[in-house]
N, C-alpha and C positions, 0 to 999 in steps of 0.2 A: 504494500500500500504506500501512496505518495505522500508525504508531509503535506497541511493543506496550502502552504506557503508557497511551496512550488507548482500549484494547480493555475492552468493556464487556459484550461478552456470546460466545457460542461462536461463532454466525457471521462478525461478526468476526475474529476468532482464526484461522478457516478460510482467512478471506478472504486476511488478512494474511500466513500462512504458504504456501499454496497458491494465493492467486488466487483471481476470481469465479466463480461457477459455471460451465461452459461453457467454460472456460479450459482447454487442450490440460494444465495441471500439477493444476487442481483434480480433471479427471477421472482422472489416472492415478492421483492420492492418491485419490479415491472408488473406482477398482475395487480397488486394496490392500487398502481397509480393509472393501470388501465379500466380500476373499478372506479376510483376517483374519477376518472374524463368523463364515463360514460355517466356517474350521478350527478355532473355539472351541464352533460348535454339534456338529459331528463329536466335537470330543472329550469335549466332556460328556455327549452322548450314550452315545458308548463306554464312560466311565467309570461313568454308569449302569445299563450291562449287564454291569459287570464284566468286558470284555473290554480285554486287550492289545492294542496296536498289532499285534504278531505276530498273535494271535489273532482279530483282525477282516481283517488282511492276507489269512489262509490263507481265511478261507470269502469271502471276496469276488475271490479270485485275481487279489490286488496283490503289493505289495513292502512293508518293514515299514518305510521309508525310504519310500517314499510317503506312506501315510500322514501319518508323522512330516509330509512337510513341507507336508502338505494342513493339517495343524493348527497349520503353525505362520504359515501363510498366505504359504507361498515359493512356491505353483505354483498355477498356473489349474487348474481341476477343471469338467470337463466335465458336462454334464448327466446322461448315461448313467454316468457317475462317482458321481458324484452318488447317484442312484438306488439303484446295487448297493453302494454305502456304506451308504446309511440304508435302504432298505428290504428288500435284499435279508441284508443284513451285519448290521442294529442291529436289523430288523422292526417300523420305523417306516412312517407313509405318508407323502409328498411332497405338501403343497401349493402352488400356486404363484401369488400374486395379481399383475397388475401395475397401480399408481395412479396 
């Protein structure tokens, strides 16, 4: 690991705080902070449509405490989750690339 004085760019940073890619600590810090994006896309989303957590809970027949902690990126969120969140809940479409 690099002293954080000599850290010179973001992978670095990464490196140093979590490990190289592939590393059993960098991946659990990469699926957080890929649950993290997706509860900050849900709730802009929501906020968009002018719906409550309540209010997006009840037509997508969650918990309003669900939510909540989908967006605050405390819980894994299933695909099918997923779906009735945004397309069914916000009447977005889902696409999904992988590179």
């Amino acid at each position: 690991m690099k002293k954080e004085n000599n850290i010179t760019n973001f992978d670095e940073l990464l490196e140093s705080k979590y490990g190289k890619p592939g590393t059993p600590e960098r991946i659990n810090f990469e699926i957080k902070a890929k649950a993290f994006a997706i509860g900050e896309l849900i709730k802009e989303e929501r906020k968009l449509a002018r719906l409550t957590q309540q209010e997006l809970a009840d037509k997508t027949g969650t918990k309003k405490s669900f939510i909540s902690r989908i967006e605050n990126g405390h819980t894994d969120i299933q695909l099918s989750t997923l779906y009735r969140l945004l397309e069914i809940g916000l009447g977005k479409k889902i696409s999904i690339s992988i590179a």
